[in-house]
N, C-alpha and C positions, 0 to 999 in steps of 0.2 A: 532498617539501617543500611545504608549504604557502603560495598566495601570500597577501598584505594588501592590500587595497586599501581606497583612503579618501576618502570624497566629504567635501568642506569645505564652510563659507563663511569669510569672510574678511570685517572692517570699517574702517574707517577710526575717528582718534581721538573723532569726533563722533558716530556709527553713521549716517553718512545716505549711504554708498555700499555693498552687499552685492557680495561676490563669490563665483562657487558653481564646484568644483573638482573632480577627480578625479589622486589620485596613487597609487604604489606606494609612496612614502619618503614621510609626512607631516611625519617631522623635516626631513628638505631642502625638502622641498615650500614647506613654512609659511616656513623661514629664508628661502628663497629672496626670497620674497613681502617679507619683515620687511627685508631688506636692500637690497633692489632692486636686484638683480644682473642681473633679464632686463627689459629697457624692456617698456613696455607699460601696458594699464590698470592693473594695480596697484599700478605704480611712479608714475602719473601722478596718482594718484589716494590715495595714501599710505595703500594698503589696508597693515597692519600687523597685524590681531590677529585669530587665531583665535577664532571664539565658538561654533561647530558643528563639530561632525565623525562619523561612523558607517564601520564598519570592515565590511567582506563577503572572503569568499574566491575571489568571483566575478569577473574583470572583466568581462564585459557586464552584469550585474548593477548594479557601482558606476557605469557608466558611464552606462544605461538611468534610474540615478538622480540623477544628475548633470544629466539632461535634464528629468526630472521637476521636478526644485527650480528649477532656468532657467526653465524654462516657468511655471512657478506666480506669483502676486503676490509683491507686496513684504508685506502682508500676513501672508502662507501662511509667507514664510521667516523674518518675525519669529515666528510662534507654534512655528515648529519651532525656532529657536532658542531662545526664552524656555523650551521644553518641556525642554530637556537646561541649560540654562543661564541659568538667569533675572536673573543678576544682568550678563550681558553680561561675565562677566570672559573676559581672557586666557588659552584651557588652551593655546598653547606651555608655559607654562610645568609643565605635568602630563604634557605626554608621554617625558619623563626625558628 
């Protein structure tokens, strides 16, 4: 069986907070996030919408990249965003 693993960001309704992720369930992952079921920053901060994500079968892999996007500008994660998604929309709603 093969695993999924899925490095995120995550935005608020204005884009002026990014959040950068790593999960195995990106449909819980993301709901999780959209509902604010676990307190924290992106319940505090009304991260809401997914606008990045990249899928590996690896996890030290998703994880090593999860640190990478953290570590980088605000910048660096707008152009990797804009580069799969340039209109900023919501894909929750593309991952079925």
């Amino acid at each position: 069986m093969e695993h999924r693993y899925f490095v995120y960001i995550m935005t608020n309704r204005h884009h002026t907070v990014l959040y950068t992720g790593v999960t195995n369930d990106i449909v819980r992952g993301v709901f999780q996030h959209r509902e604010k079921t676990i307190p924290g920053f992106t319940s505090r901060y009304n991260v809401d919408k997914l606008v990045f994500y990249e899928e590996t079968s690896d996890v030290l892999a998703a994880i090593a990249r999860e640190k990478q996007i953290k570590g980088g500008s605000r910048r660096k994660k707008i152009a990797l965003i804009e580069g799969m998604n340039p209109m900023w929309r919501d894909l929750y709603q593309d991952l079925g």
